[in-house]
C-alpha positions as CSV (number, residue, x, y, z in Angstrom):
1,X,61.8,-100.7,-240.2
2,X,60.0,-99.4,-243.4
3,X,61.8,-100.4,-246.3
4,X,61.3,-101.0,-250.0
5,X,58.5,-103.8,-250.8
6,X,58.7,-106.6,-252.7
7,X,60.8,-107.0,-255.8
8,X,59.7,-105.0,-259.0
9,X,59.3,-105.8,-262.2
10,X,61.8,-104.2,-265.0
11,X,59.5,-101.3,-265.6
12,X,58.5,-101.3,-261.8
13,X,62.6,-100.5,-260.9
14,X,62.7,-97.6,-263.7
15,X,59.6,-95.7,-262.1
16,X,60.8,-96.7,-258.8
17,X,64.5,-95.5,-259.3
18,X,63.3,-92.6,-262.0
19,X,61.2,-91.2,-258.8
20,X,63.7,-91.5,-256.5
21,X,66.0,-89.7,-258.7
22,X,63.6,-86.8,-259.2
23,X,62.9,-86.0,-255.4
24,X,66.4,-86.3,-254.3
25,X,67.3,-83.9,-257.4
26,X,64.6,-81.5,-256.1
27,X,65.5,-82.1,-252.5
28,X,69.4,-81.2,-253.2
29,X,69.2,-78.1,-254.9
30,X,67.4,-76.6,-252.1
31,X,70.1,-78.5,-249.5
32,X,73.3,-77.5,-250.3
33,X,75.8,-77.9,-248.4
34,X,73.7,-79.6,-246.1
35,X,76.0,-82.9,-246.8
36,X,78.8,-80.6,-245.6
37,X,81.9,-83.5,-243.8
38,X,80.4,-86.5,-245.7
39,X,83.3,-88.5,-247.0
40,X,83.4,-89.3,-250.7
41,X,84.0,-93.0,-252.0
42,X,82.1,-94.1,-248.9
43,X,79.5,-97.3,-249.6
44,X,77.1,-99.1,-247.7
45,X,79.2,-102.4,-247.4
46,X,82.1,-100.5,-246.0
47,X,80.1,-98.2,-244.1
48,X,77.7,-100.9,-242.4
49,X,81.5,-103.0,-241.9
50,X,83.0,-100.0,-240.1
51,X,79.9,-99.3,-237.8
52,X,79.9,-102.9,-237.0
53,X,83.0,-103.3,-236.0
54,X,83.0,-99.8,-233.9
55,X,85.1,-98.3,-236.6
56,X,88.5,-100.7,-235.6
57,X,88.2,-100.1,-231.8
58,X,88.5,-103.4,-229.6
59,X,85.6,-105.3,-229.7
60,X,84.0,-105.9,-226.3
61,X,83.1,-109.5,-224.4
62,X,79.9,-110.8,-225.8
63,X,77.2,-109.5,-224.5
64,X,75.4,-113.0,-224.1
65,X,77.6,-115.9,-222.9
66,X,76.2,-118.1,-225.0
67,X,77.3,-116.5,-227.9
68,X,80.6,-116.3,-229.5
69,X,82.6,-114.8,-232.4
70,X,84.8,-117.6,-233.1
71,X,81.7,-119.8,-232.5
72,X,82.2,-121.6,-236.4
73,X,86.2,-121.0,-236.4
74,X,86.9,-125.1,-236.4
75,X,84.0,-126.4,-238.4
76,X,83.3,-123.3,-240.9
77,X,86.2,-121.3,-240.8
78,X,85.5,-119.8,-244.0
79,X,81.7,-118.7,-243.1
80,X,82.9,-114.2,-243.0
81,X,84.5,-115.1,-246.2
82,X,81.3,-117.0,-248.3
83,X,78.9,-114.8,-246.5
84,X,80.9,-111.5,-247.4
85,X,81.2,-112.9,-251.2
86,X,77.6,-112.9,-251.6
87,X,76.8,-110.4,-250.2
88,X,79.1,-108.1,-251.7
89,X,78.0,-109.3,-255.3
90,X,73.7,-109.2,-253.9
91,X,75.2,-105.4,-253.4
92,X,76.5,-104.5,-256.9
93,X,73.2,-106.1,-258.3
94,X,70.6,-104.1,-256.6
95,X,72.2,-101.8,-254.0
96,X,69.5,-101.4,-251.8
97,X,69.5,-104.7,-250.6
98,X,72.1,-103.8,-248.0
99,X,69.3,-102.0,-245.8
100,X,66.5,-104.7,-246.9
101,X,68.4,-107.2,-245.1
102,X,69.5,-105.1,-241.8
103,X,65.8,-104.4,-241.9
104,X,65.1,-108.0,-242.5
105,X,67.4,-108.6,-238.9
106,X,65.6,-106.2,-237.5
107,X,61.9,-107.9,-237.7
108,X,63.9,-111.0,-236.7
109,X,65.1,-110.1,-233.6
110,X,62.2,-107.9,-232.3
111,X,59.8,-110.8,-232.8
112,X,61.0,-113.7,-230.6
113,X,64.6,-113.1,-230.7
114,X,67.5,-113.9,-233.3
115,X,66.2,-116.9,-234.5
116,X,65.5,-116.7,-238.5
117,X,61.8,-117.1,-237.8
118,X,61.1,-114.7,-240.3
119,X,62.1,-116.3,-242.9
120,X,60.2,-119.3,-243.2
121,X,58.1,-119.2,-246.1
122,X,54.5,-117.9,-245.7
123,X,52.0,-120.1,-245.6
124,X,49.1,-121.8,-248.3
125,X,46.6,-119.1,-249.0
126,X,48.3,-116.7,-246.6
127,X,47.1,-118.2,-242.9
128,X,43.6,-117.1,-244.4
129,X,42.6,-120.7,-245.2
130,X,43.0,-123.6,-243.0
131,X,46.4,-124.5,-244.6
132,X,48.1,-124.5,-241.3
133,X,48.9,-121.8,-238.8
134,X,49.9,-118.4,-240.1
135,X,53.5,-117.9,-240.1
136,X,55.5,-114.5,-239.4
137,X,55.8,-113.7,-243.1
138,X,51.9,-113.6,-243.3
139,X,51.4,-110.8,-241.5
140,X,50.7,-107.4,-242.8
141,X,53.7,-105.6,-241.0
142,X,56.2,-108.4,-242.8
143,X,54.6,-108.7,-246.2
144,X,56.6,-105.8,-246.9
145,X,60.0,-107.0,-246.7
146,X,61.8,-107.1,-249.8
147,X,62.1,-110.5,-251.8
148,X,65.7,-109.6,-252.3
149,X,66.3,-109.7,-248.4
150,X,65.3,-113.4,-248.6
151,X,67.1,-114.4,-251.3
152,X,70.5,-113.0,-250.6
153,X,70.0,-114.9,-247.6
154,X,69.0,-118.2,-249.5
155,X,71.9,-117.6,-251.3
156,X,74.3,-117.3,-248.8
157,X,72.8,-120.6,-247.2
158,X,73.9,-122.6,-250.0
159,X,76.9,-121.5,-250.5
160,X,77.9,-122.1,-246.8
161,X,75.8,-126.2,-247.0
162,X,78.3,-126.0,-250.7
163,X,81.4,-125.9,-248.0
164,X,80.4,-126.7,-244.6
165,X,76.8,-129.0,-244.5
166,X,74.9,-128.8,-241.9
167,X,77.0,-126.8,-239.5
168,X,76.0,-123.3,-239.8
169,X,72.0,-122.1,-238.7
170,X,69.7,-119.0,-240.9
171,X,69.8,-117.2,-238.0
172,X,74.0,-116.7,-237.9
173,X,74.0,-116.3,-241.4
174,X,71.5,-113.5,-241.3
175,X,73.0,-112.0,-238.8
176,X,76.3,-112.2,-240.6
177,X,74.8,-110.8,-243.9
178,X,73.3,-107.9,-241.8
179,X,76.3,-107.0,-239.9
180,X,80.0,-108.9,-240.3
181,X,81.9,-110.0,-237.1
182,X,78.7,-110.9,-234.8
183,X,78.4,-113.4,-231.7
184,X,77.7,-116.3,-233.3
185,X,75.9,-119.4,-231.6
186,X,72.3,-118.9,-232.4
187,X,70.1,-122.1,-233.4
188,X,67.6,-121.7,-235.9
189,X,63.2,-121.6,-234.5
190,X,61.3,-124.4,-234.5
191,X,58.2,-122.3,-235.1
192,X,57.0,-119.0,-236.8
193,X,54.0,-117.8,-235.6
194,X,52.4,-115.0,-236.9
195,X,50.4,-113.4,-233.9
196,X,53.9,-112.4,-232.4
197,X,54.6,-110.3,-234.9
198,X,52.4,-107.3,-234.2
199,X,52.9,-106.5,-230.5
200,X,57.3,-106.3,-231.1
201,X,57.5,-104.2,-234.1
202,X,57.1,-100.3,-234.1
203,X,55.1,-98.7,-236.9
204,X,55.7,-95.3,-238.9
205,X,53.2,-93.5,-236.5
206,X,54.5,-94.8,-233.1
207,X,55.6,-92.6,-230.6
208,X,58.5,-92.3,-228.9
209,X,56.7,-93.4,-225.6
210,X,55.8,-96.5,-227.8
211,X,59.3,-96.7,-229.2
212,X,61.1,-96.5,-225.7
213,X,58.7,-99.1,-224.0
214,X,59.0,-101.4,-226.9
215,X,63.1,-101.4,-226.3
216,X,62.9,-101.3,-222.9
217,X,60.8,-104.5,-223.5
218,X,64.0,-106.1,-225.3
219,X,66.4,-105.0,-223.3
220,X,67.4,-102.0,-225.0
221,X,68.0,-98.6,-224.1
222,X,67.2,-94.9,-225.6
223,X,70.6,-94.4,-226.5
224,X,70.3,-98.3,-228.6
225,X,67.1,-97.0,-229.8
226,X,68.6,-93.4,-231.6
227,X,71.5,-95.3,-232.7
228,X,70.0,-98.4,-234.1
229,X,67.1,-96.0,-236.0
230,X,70.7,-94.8,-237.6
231,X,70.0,-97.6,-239.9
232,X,68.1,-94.9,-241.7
233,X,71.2,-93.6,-243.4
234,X,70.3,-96.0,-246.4
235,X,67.2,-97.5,-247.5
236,X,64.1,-96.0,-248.6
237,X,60.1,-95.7,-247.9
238,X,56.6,-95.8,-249.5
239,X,54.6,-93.0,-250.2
240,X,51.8,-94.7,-247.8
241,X,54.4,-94.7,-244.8
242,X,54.4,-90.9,-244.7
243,X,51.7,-89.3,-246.8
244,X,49.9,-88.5,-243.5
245,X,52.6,-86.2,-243.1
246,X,52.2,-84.3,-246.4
247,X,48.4,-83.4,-246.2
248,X,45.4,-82.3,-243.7
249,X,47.9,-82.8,-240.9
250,X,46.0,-81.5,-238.0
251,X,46.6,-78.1,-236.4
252,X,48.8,-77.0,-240.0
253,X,48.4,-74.0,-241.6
254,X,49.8,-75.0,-244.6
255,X,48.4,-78.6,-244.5
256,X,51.9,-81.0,-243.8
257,X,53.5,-81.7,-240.6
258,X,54.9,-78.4,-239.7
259,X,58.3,-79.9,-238.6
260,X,59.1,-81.2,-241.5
261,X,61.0,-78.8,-243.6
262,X,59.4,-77.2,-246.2
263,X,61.6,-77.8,-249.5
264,X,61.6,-81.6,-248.2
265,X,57.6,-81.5,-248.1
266,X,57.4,-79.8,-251.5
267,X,59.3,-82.7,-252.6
268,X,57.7,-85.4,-251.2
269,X,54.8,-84.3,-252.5
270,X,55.3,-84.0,-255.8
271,X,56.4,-87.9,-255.9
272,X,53.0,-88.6,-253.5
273,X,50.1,-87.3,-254.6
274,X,47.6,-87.4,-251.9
275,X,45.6,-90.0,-253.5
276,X,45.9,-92.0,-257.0
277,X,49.8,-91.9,-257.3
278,X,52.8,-94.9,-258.2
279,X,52.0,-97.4,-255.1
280,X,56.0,-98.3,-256.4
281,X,57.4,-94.3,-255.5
282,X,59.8,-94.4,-252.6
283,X,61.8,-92.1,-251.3
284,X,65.1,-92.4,-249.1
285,X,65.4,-92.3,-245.4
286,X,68.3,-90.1,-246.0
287,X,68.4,-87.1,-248.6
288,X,71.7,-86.1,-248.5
289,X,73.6,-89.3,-248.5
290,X,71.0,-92.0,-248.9
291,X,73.8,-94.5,-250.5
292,X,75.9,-93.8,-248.1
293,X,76.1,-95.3,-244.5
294,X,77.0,-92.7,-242.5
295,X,75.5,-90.4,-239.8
296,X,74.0,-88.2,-242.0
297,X,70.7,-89.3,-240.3
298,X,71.1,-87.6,-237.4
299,X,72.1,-84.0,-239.5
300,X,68.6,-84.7,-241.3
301,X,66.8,-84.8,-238.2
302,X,68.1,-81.4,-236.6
303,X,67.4,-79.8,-240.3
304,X,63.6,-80.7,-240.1
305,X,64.3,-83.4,-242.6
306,X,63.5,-87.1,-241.3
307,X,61.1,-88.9,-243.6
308,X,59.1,-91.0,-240.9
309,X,57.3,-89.4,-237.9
310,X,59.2,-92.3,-235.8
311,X,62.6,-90.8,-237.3
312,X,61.8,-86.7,-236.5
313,X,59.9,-87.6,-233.5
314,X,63.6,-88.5,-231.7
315,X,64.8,-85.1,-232.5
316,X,61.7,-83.5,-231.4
317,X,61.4,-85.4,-227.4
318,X,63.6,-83.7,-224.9
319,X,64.7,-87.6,-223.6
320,X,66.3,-88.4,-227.2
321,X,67.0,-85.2,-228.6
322,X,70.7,-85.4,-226.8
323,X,71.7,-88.8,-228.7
324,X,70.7,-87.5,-232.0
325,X,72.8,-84.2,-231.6
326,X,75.8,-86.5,-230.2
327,X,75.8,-89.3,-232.8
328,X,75.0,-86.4,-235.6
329,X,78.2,-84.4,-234.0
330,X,80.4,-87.7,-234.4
331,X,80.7,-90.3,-236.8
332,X,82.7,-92.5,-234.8
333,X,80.8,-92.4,-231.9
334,X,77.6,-93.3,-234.2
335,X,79.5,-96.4,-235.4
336,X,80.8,-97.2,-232.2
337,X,76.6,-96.8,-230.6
338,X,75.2,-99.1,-233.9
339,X,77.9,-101.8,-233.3
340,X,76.4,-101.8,-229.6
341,X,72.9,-101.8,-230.2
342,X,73.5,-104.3,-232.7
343,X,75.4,-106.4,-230.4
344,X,72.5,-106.2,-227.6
345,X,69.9,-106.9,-230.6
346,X,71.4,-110.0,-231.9
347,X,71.6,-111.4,-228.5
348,X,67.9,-111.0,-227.8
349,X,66.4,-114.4,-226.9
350,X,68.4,-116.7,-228.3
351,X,67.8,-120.3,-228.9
352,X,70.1,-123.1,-227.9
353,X,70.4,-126.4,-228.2
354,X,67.5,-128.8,-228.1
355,X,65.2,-125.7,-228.1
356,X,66.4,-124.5,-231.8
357,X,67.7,-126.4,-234.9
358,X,69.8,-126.2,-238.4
359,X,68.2,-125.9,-241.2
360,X,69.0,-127.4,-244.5
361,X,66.8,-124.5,-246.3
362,X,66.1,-121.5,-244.1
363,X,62.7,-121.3,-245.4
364,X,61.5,-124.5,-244.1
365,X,61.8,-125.9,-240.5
366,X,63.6,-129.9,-240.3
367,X,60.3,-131.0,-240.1
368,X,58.8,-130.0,-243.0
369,X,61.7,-131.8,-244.9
């Protein structure tokens, strides 16, 4: 998942957040009523809480034995409580750091399962010099990540050792912080290693061949793939994710990907020049709602308006086409999908006993200590 990059400077966050403002101005007087059944007073803590819970149905058996959801309820009973506290507050600081760290979960799992192997701190002089082997966080596709993902996870890690030391691993807590009420049970990597990265993570131009192989690959299927790219709803992109979209797209009369709707590509455009603009312009996932988590998404898609080629591309393919008109038809159902796919995402090869550890700091591993 593309998401916003790095932590800006005081001036950086005005243009950022200025620029932001400005397209989704530009995109919502032409959109009107496009937002039609979106419910006001909704946020991205609640809504993210709803969807991972299934929106208050009956949660089902876990999906992997080994995990469990009571799996800290004797020695960290508290852990939902000082993990929600933090992030809560991380959330009324700098709202988007409720999709930096799903997206954060995201490059976690899809890169040698659940185990917090993406957060261990990049290496001396970047795995360029012979510091030691490259680490996850070196790599080109996770220099990206927000710095705000990391330390709202860093802070939740001390204030769960503050009350319960040594007990709970980086890779529950993340997965707590991304999504509340998870299987918990997952032990922490021994190693981060930065040639895995690559080959487990989409890109903004992968297709939805690529897409469904790389699920399949995990264990997921194209109905977890539509629902968990419903992550979407909030969060925001780079110009350089989509700006092939916007000019000299091939076969285009007017120049930009002709499924891409026109008053959303006059937009974009004017926030991403086709060379020399803000490298710190973003623009969000989701134009209607894009504070909101919701399944706006899915409405975006059918109107022409996904910002990512991955995101229209599952609108435009006949095999996932069906799942983005379902999940955009029902809210419920969308939460009820995401709760799912997350389920089946956090279980992805997870590490147990002597083959994982706790960490004291989830940016270094025991050893380094």
């Amino acid at each position: 998942m593309e998401g916003s990059r790095g932590r800006l400077g005081r001036d950086g966050r005005r243009s950022h957040f200025y620029s932001f403002l400005v397209l989704s101005c530009l995109v919502a007087c032409s959109t009107c009523g496009f937002a039609e059944g979106s419910e006001a007073g909704s946020n991205v803590t609640g809504g993210v809480r709803n969807a991972a819970k299934g929106k208050g149905k009956r949660r089902a058996a876990p999906i992997r034995h080994q995990l469990s959801l009571d799996f800290y309820t004797h020695n960290c009973p508290q852990l939902d409580r000082i993990v929600a506290s933090v992030t809560a507050q991380r959330f009324r600081e700098r709202p988007a750091t409720g999709a930096a760290v799903i997206r954060l979960f995201f490059h976690d799992c899809f890169v040698e399962g659940c185990d917090a192997s993406v957060l261990i701190a990049p290496s001396a002089g970047g795995g360029r010099a012979m510091a030691g082997p490259a680490v996850e966080r070196d790599v080109e596709e996770n220099r990206s990540l927000p710095e705000e993902a990391f330390e709202t996870i860093e802070m939740a890690k001390a204030a769960v050792e503050r009350q319960c030391p040594g007990v709970v691993t980086c890779a529950d807590i993340l997965a707590v912080a991304a999504r509340d009420f998870v299987h918990l049970g997952r032990k922490d990597s021994r190693v981060s290693l930065a040639a895995k990265v690559s080959p487990n993570l989409s890109r903004a131009n992968s297709t939805v061949d690529d897409l469904l192989r790389l699920f399949a690959g995990k264990g997921l299927s194209a109905v977890d793939l539509v629902a968990l790219s419903g992550a979407h709803t909030i969060g925001f992109s780079h110009c350089d994710q989509f700006v092939g979209r916007l000019y000299d797209f091939r076969g285009s009369a007017t120049g930009g990907d002709p499924s891409l709707d026109p008053r959303l590509l006059k937009a974009l455009r004017m926030s991403c020049p086709r060379a020399g603009g803000n490298g710190d312009v973003v623009a969000p996932f989701d134009v209607r709602t894009p504070f909101d988590f919701d399944h706006m998404y899915y409405g975006n898609l059918e109107a022409g308006m996904g910002l990512l080629a991955t995101d229209q591309a599952l609108y435009s393919d006949s095999r996932t086409r069906p799942v983005v008109q379902e999940l955009g038809r029902d809210k419920a159902r969308f939460f009820e999908a995401f709760a799912g796919g997350m389920d089946k995402m956090g279980s992805i090869r997870v590490k147990k006993g002597k083959t994982g550890e706790i960490r004291k700091v989830c940016s270094k591993h025991l050893s380094s200590h």
